[in-house]
C-alpha positions in Angstrom: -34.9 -48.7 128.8 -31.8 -46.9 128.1 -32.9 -43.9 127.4 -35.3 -43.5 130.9 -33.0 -42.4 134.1 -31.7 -44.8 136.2 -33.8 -44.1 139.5 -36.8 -44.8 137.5 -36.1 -48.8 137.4 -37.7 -49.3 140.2 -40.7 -47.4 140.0 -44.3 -48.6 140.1 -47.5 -47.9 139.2 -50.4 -46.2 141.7 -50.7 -49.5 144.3 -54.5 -49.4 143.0 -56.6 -51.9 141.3 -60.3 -51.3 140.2 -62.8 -53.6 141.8 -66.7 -53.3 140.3 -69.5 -53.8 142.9 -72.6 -52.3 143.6 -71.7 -50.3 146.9 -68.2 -48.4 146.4 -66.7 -47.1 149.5 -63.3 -47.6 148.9 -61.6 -44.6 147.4 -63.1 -41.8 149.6 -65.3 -40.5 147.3 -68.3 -38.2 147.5 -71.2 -40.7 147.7 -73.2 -37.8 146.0 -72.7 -36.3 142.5 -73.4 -32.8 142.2 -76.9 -31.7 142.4 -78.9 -31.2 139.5 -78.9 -27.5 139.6 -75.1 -26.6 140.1 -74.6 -29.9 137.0 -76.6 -27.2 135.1 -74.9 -24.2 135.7 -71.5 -25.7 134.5 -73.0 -26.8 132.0 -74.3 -23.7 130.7 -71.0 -22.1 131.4 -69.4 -25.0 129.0 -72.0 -24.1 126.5 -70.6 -20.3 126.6 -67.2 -21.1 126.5 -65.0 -21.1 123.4 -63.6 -24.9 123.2 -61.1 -24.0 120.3 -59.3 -21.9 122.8 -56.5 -22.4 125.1 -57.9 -21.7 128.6 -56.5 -19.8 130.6 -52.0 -19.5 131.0 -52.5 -20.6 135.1 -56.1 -20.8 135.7 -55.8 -17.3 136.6 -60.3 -16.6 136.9 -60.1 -19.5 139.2 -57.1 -18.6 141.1 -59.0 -15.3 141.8 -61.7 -17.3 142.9 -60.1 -20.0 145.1 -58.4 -16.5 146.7 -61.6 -15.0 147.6 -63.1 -18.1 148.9 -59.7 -18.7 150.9 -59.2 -15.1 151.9 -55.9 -15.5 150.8 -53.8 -13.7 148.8 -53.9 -14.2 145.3 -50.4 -14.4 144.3 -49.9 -17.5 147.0 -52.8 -19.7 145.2 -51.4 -22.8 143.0 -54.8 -24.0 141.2 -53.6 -27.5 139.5 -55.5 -30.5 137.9 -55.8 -32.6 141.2 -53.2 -32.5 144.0 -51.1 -35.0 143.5 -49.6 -32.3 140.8 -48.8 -30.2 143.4 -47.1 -33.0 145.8 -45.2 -34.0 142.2 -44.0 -30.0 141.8 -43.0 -30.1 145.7 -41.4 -33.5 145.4 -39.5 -32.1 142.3 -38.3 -29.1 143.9 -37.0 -30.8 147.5 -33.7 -31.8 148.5 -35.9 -34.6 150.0 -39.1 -35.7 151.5 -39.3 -36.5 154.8 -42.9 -38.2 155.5 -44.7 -40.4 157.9 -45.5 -44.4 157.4 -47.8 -44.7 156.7 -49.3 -42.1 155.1 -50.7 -41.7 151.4 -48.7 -43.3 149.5 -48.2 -40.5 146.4 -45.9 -39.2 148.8 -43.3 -41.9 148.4 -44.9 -42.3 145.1 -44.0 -38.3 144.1 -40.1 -38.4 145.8 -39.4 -42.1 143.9 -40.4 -40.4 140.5 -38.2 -37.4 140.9 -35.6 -38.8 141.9 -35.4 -37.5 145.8 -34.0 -38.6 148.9 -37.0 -40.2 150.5 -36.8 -41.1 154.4 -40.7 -42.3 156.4 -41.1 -42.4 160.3 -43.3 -44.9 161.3 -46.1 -43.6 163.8 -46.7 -43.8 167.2 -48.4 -46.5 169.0 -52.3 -45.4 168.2 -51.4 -43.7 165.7 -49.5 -40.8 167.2 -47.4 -38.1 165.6 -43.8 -39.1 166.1 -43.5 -35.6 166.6 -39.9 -36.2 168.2 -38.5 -38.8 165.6 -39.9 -35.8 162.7 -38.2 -32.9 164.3 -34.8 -34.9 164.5 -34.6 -35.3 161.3 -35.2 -32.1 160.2 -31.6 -30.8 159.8 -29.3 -29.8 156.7 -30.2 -30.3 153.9 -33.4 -28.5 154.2 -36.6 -30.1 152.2 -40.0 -30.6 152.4 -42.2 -33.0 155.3 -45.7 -33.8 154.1 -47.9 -34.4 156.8 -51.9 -35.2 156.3 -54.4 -33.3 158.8 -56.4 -35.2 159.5 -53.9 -38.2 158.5 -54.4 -40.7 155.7 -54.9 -43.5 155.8 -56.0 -43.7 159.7 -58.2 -41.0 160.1 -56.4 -40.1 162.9 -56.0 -35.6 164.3 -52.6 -34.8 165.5 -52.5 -32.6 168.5 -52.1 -28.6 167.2 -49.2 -28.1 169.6 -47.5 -31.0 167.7 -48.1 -30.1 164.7 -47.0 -26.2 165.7 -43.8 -27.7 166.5 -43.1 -29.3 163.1 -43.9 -26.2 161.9 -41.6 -24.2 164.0 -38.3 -26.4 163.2 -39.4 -26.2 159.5 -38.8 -22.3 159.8 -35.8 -22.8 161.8 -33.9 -25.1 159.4 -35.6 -23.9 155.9 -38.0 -26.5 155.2 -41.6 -26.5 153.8 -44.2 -28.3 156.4 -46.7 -29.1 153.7 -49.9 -29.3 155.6 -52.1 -32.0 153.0 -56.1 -30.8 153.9 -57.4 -33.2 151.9 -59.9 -34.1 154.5 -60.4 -30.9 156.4 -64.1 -30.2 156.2 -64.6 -33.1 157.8 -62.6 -32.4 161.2 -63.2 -28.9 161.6 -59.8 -28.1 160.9 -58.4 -25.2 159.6 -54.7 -24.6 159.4 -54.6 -21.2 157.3 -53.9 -19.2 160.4 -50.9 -21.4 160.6 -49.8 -20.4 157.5 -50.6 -16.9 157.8 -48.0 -16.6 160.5 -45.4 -19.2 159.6 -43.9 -18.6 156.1 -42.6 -22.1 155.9 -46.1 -24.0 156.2 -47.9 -24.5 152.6 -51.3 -25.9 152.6 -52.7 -28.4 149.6 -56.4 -28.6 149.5 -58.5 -30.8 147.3 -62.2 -30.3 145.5 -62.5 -34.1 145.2 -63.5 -34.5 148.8 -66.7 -32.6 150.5 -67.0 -30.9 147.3 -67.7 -34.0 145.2 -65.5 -33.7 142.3 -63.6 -36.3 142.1 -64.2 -36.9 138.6 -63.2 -33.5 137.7 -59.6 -33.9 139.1 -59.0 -30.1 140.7 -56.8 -29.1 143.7 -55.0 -26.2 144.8 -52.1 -24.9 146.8 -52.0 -21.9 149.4 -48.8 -20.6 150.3 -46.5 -17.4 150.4 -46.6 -16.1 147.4 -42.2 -16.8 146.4 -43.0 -20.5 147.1 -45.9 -20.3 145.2 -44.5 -18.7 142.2 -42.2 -21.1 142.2 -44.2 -24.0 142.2 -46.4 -22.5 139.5 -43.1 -22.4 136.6 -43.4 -25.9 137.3 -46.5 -27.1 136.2 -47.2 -27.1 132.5 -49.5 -24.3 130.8 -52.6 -24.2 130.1 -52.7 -27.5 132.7 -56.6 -26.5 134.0 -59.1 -27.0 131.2 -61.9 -24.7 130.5 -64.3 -27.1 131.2 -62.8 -27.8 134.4 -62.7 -24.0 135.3 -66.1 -23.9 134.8 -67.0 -26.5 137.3 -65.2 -25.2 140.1 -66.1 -21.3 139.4 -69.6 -23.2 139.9 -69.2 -25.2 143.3 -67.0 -22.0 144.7 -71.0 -19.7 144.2 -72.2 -22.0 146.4 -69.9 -23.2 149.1 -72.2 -24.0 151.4 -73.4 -27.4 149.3 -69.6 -29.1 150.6 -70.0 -27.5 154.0 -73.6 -29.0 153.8 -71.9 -32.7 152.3 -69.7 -33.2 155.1 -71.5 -32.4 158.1 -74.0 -35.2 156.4 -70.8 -37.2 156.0 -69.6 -36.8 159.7 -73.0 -37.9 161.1 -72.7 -40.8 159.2 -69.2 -41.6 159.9 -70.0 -41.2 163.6 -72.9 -43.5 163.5 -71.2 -46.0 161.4 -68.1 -46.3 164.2 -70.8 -46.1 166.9 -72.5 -49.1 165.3 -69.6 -51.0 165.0 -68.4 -51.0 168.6 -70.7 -53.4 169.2 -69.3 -56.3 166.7 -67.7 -59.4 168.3 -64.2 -59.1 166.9 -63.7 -56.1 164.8 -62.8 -52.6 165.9 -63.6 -49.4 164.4 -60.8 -46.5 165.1 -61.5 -42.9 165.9 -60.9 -40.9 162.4 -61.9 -37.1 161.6 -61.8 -37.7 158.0 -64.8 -39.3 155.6 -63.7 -42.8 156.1 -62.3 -44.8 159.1 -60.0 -47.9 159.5 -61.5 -50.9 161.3 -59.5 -53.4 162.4 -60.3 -57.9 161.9 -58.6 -60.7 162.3 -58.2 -61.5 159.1 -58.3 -58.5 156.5 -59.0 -61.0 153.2 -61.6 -62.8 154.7 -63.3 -59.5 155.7 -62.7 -57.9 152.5 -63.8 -60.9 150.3 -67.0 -61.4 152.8 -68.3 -57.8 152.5 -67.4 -58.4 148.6 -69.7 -61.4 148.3 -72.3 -59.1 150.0 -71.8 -55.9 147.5 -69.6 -53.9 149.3 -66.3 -53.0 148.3 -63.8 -51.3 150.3 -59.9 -50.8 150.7 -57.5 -53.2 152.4 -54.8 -52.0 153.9 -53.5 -54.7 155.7 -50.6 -54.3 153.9 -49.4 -51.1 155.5 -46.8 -51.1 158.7 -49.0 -51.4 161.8 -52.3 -52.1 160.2 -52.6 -55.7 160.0 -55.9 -56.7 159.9 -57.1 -53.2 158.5 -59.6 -52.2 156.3 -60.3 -48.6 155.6 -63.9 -47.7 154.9 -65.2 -44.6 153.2 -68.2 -43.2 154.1 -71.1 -43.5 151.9 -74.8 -43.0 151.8 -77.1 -43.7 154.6 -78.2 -46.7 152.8 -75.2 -47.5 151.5 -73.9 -47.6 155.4 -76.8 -49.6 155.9 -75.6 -52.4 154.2 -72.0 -52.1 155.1 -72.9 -52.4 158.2 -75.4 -55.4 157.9 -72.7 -57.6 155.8 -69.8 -56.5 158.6 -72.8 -58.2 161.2 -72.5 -61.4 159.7 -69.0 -61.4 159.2 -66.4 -62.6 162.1 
């Protein structure tokens, strides 16, 4: 391994492991595919489009699309084959990454692979922001703090005035606040105003979530339009397929099928928490996002009992300050169903 840089001896793989089983509510997902019709209509576009052609230099059509459906100008839109290649680009491009722990782990994953100074604050009891711990190290040199709003992997919403705050050192000290709204349809949030008034904030949005296109591996960035430029040289060419393009200039006629997704989504999320305040020993945390954390006293045993029963979720037990943990994505209502009838036998 010569030839390969030395920070890369360390480096691992995704921490992910595919587990079959007939209920999947472990990698919040969409429970839904696309509906029939808007299937169709991609299709058809596919059928139209020349596949012996290179698409198009930086997604351009669906830049102007995603800027539309944003209100937001066109020349701050990043469109890139999934987010994670936009937390890669901004990884890349910082004198370091300051993050929280814990907290999706690409974000570690992203600043190990490129090389960067890497520093995580643990969160607050409850799962707070350590809003002070964050702005204290946020000094010289400048670089980039990712924050997910609402957070991953507890579901938990930070207060706005907090989150204003990291915001407001980031512009004193010449960092990027990278706002990650992954999960935002399903919390109501909406931190483009933010953005709108503080050059240093950058938002990354996803169409994998409440639009259902997971499979299809599309996210974009929204920022002023220098950081954006910049962050576009970085990403390869042609690095949004046609075929791609086509689904999303599909989903983006009809926004109103994701807005329609997660308020489904929320109701169920709701109800499934609701439910499972009432189990002997294991306890559901609030979470704004399409899955939630519930806490047991023993994490295997859970995990490997609602396996034996069909259901597969994520453990997380792993992760500082989640012992016991298992983080639950939200499915269908039947698929809830028997989540929550296998949790019911289990102690």
């Amino acid at each position: 391994m010569e030839a390969f840089k030395p920070h890369l001896s360390g480096l691992s793989a995704y921490p992910y492991k595919k587990v079959e089983a007939p209920i999947k509510l472990d990698q919040n997902e969409s429970p839904w595919d696309l509906p029939a019709d808007l299937k169709e209509r991609a299709l058809s576009r596919m059928r139209e489009t020349p596949w012996n052609r290179y698409p198009d230099m930086h997604a351009e059509a669906v830049r102007a699309l995603v800027a539309r459906h944003q209100d937001w100008p066109e020349e701050g839109v990043v469109v890139a084959p999934g987010s994670n290649f936009l937390v890669l680009a901004l990884a890349l491009a910082a004198n370091r990454v300051l993050d929280t722990v814990p907290s999706f782990a690409f974000y570690e994953g992203a600043a190990r692979l490129a090389g960067t100074p890497f520093e995580a604050v643990p969160l607050s009891e409850g799962f707070g922001l350590p809003a002070e711990a964050l702005l204290a190290r946020m000094g010289a040199p400048a670089g980039v703090l990712f924050l997910a709003v609402p957070h991953a992997p507890t579901g938990a919403l930070f207060p706005e005035a907090e989150v204003r705050r990291l915001a407001e050192r980031a512009r004193e000290k010449g960092w990027l606040f990278a706002v990650d709204e992954a999960y935002f349809q399903f919390s109501g949030t909406d931190h483009r105003g933010l953005a709108r008034e503080n050059p240093s904030v950058v938002l990354l949005r996803t169409f994998s979530k409440a639009f259902g296109l997971g499979g299809v591996r599309a996210g974009y960035l929204l920022a002023r339009p220098e950081v954006a430029g910049k962050l576009q040289a970085m990403l390869p060419p042609f690095d949004v397929p046609a075929h791609t393009a086509a689904v999303l200039a599909t989903v983006l006629e009809a926004p109103e099928r994701a807005r329609e997704a997660a308020a489904r989504l929320v109701a169920e999320r709701d109800r499934m928490i609701a439910a499972l305040g009432r189990h002997p020993s294991w306890v559901a945390h609030p979470s704004r996002a399409n899955f939630f954390l519930v806490r047991t006293p023993d994490a295997e045993a859970a995990w490997k009992g609602l396996l034996e029963a069909g259901v597969l979720v994520r453990r997380q037990d792993h992760l500082p300050g989640l012992k016991g943990c298992l983080r639950v994505s939200v499915g269908t209502p039947a698929e809830n169903d028997a989540f929550l009838k296998a949790a019911a036998a289990l102690r």
